[in-house]
C-alpha positions as CSV (number, residue, x, y, z in Angstrom):
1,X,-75.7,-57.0,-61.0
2,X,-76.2,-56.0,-57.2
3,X,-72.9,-54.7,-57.5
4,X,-73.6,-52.3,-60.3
5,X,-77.1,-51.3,-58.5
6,X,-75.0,-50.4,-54.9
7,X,-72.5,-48.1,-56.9
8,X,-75.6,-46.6,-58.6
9,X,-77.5,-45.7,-55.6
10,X,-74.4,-44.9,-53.4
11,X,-74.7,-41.3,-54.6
12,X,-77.9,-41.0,-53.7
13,X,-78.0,-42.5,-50.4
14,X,-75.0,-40.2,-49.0
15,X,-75.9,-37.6,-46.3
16,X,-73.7,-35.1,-45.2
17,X,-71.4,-36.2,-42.0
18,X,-70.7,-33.5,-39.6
19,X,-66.7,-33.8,-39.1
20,X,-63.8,-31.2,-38.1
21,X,-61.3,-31.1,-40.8
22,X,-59.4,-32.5,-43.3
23,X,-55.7,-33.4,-43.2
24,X,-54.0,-33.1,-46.3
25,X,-50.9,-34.6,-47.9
26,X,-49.1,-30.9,-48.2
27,X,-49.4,-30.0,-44.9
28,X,-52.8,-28.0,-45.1
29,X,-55.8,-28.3,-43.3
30,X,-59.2,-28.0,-44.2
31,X,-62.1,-27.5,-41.8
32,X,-65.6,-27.3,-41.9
33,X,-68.9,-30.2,-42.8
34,X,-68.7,-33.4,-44.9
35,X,-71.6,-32.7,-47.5
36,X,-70.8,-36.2,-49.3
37,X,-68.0,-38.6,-50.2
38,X,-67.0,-41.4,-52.3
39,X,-64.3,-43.7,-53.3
40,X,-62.8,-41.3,-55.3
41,X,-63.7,-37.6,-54.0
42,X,-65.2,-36.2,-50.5
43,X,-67.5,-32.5,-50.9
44,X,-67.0,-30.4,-47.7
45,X,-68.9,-26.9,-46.8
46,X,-66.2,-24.6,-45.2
47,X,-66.2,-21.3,-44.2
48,X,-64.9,-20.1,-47.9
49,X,-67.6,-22.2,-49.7
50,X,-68.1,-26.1,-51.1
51,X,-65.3,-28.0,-52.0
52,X,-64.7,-31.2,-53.7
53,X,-61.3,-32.9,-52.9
54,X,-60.2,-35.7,-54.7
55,X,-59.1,-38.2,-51.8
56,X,-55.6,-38.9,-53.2
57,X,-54.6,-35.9,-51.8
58,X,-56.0,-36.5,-48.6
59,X,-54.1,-37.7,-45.5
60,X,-56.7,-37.9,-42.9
61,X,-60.8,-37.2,-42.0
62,X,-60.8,-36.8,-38.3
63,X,-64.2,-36.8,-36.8
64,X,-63.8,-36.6,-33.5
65,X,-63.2,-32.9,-31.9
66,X,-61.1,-33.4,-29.9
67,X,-58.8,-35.3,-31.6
68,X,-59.3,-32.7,-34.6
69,X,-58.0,-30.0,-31.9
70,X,-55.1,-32.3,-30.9
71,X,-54.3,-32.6,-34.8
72,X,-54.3,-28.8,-35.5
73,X,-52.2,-28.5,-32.2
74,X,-49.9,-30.4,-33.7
75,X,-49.9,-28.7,-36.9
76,X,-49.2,-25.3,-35.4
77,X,-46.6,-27.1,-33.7
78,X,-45.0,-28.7,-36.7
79,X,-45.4,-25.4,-38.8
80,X,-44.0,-22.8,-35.7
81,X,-40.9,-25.3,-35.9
82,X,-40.5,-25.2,-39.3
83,X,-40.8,-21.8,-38.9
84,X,-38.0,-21.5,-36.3
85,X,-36.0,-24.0,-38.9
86,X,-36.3,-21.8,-41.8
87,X,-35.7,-18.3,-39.5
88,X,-32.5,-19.8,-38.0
89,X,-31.5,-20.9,-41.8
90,X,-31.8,-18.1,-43.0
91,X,-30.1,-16.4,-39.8
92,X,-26.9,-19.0,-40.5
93,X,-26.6,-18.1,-44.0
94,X,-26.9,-14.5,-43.3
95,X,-23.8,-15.2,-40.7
96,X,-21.9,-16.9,-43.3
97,X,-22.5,-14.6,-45.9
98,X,-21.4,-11.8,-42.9
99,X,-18.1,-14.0,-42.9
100,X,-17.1,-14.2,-46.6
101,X,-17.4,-10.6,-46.5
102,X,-15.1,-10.0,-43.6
103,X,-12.7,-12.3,-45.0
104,X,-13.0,-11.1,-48.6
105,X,-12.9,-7.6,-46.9
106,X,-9.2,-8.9,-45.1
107,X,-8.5,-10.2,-47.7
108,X,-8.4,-7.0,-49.8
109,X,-6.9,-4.9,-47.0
110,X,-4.0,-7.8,-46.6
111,X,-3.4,-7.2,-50.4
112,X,-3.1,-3.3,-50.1
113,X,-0.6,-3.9,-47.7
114,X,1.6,-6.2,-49.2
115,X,1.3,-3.4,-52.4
116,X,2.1,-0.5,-50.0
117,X,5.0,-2.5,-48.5
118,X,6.3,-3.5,-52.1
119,X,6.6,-0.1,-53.2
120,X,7.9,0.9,-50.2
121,X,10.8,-1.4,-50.8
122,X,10.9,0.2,-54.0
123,X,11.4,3.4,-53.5
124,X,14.1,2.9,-50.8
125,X,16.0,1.0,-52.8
126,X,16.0,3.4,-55.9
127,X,17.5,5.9,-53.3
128,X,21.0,6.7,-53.0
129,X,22.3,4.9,-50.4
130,X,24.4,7.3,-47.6
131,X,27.9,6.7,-47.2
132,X,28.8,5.1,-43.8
133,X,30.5,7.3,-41.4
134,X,33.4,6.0,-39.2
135,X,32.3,5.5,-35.7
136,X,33.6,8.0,-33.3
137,X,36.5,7.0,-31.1
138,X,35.3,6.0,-27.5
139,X,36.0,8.6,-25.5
140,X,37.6,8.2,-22.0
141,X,35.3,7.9,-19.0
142,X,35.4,10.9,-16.7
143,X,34.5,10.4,-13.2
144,X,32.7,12.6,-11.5
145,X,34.3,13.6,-8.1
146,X,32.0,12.5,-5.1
147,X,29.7,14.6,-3.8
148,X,31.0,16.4,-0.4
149,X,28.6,14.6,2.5
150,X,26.8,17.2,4.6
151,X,27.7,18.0,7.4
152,X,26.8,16.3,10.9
153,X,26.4,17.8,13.9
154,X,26.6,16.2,17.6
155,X,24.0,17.2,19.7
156,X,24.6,15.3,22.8
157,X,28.0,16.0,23.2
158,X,28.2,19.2,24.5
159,X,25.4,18.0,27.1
160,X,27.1,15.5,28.0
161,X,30.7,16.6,28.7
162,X,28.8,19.6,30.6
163,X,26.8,16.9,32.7
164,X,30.0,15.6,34.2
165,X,32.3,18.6,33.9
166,X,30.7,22.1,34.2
167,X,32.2,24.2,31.3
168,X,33.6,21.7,29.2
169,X,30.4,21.0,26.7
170,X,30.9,24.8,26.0
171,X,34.7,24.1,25.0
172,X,33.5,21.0,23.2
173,X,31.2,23.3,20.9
174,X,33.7,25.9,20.5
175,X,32.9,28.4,23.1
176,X,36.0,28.1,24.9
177,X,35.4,31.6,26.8
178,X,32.1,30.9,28.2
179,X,33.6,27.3,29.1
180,X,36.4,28.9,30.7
181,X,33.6,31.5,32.3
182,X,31.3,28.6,33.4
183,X,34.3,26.3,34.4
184,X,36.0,29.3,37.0
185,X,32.7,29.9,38.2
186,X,31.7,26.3,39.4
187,X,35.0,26.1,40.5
188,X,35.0,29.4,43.3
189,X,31.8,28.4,43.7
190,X,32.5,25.2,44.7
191,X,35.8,26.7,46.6
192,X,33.3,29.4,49.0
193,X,31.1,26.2,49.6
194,X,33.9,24.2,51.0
195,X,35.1,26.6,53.3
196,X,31.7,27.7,54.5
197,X,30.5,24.1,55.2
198,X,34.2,24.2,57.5
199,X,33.3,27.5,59.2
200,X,29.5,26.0,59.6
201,X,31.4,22.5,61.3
202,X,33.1,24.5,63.9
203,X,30.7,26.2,64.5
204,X,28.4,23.4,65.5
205,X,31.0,21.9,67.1
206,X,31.8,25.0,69.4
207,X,28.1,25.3,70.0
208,X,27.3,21.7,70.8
209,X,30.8,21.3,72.9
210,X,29.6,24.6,75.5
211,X,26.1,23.9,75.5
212,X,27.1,20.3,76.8
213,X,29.3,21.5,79.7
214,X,27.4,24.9,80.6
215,X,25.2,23.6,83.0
216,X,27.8,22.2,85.1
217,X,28.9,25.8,85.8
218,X,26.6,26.6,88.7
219,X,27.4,23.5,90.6
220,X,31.1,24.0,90.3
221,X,32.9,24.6,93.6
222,X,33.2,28.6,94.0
223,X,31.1,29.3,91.4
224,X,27.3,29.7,92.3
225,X,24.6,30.9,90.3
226,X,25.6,33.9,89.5
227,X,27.9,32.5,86.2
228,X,23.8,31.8,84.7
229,X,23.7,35.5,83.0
230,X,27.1,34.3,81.5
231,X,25.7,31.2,80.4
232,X,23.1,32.5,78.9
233,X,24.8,35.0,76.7
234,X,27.7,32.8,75.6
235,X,24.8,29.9,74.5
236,X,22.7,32.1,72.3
237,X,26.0,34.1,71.1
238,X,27.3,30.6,69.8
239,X,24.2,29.6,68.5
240,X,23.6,33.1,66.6
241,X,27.6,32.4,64.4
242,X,26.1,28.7,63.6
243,X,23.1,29.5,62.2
244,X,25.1,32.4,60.4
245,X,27.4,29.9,59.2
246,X,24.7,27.7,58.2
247,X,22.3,30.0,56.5
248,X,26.0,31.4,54.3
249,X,27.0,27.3,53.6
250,X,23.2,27.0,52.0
251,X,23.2,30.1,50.2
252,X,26.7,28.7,48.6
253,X,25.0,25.5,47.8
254,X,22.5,27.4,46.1
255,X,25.2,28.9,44.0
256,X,27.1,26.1,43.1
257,X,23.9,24.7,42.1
258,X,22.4,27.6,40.0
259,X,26.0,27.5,38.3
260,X,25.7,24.1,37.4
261,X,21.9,23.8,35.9
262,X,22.5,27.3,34.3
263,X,25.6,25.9,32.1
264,X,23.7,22.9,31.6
265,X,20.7,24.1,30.1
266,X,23.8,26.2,27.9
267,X,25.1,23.3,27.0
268,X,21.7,21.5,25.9
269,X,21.3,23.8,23.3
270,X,25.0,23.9,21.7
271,X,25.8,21.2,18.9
272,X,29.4,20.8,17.1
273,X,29.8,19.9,13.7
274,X,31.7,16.5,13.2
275,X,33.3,15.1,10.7
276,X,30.7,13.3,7.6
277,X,30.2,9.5,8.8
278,X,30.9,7.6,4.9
279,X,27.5,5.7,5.0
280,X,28.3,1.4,4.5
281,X,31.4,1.0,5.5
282,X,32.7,1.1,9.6
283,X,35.8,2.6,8.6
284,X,33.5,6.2,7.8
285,X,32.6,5.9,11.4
286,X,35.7,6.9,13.1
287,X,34.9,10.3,13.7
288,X,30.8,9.5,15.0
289,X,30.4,8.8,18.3
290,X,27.5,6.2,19.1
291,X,26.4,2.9,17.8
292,X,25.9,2.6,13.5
293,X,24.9,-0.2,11.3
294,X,25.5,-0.5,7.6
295,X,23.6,-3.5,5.3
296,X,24.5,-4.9,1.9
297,X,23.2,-7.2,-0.7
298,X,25.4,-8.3,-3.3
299,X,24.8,-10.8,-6.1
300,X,27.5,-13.1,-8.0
301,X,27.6,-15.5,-11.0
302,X,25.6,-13.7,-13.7
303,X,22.7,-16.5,-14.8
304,X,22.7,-17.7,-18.8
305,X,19.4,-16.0,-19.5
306,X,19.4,-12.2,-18.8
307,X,22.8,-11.9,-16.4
308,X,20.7,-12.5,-14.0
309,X,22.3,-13.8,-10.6
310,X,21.8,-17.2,-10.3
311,X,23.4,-16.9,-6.2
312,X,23.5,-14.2,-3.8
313,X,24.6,-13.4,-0.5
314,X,23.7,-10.6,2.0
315,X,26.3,-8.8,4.3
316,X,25.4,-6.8,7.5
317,X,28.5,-4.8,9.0
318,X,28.1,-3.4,12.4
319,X,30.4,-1.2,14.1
320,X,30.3,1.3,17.2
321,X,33.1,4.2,17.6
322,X,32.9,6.8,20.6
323,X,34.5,10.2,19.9
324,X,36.0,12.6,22.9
């Protein structure tokens, strides 16, 4: 009987509870005042208006505001990851959809190909087929003669030969007339300097030979001073022909000299053509005077993959010939 009384007055002795939301069992959320509740249903005031929820579909009355911020917190949590879920979903079936495209796409493309190629085949073998020509003869292997080396040209030997023979650079080069001219002139030249430098020696000696007994004249017995005018003369007459010869035996130096630089110079600027030097082997150099060097590299036993050389050797030659 109390029982039935409590149940009866329950209604009437609910006031509203202030509270922050309602968490229900789909996910939603529903915020606002608690007008009255019982075992079955809970009336709330919320922004949109009075609602009564039956409490089976209820999850959760939170009370407390803070932990009501928490739980919406959490819901926009749980619903922005859902979100993400569903947006990267729908991002890998777009991908795989991209994919069965592009592979139904090949696919096709694979199939036109294999047509075209099939009626390719087709076609070329419903044409006449040409009739095989014999193959020509090999024909026999013409060399080419070897190209004519240019000519080389010695520079230094003209110089040279002039350096130790006057004239015979220019006969070297093939000037055998200004040779003969520079030759004959060094020569005479040379001649007239030799016997001036024996006029220029007596000379001296004449001069040196009176000039060393002449003042022992006076002071012979008989003589007296009177031989000093005598002296005199005969001293500076003898040194006058010595420094005659001298100043001639210089000027012939100076000839001999200006010959000899004058052909020289000539000969600096001749060069003779010489015979090609056949580059690699020493044998080519016999006709090259100076020093030459000739390299090789040469390979042997062919490898099994490519011929290429599985060995190899290397061969440097060197050789020196002089030419007159």
């Amino acid at each position: 009987m109390r029982r039935s009384i409590a149940i009866l007055l329950f209604p009437l002795l609910a006031v509203p509870v202030q509270a922050e939301l309602l968490t229900m069992r789909d996910g939603s959320i529903l915020q606002g005042s608690i007008l009255s509740q019982d075992r079955d249903r809970v009336v709330i005031r919320t922004e949109t208006g009075t609602r009564s929820i039956p409490k089976v579909l209820i999850q959760r009355i939170v009370y407390d505001a803070t932990i009501a911020a928490a739980v919406i917190a959490e819901r926009e949590a749980e619903e922005a990851e859902r979100e993400n879920r569903a947006r990267a979903e729908e991002e890998r079936e777009a991908r795989e959809r991209e994919a069965r495209l592009l592979q139904a796409r090949g696919d096709r493309e694979a199939y036109l190909a294999s047509a075209r190629a099939a009626e390719e085949a087709y076609r070329r073998a419903q044409q006449p087929q040409p009739t095989p020509q014999p193959e020509p003869e090999p024909q026999p292997e013409v060399l080419e003669p070897e190209p004519t080396p240019p000519p080389a040209y010695d520079r230094w030997g003209p110089f040279l030969r002039s350096l130790a023979v006057p004239g015979w650079g220019q006969v070297y080069a093939g000037q055998t007339t200004a040779g003969l001219l520079y030759g004959s002139a060094f020569a005479l030249a040379s001649l007239n300097a030799v016997a001036l430098r024996n006029v220029a020696i007596d000379a001296r000696s004449s001069y040196r030979s009176f000039t060393d007994t002449s003042f022992l004249l006076p002071f012979a017995p008989g003589v007296g001073t009177g031989i000093l005018p005598y002296v005199y003369l005969e001293t500076s007459s003898r040194s006058l022909t010595y420094e005659n010869a001298s100043n001639r035996l210089q000027g012939a130096s100076y000839l001999v000299a200006g010959v000899y630089v004058i052909q020289l110079v000539h000969a600096f600027f001749l060069e003779k053509e010489i015979e090609a030097v056949s580059a690699g082997t020493p044998e080519g150099a016999s006709g090259q005077s100076g020093f030459g060097m000739a390299m090789f590299y040469e390979s042997t036993e062919p490898g099994p993959v490519s011929n290429l050389p599985t060995s190899s050797h290397d061969r440097v030659d060197l050789f020196y010939a002089w030419r007159f």
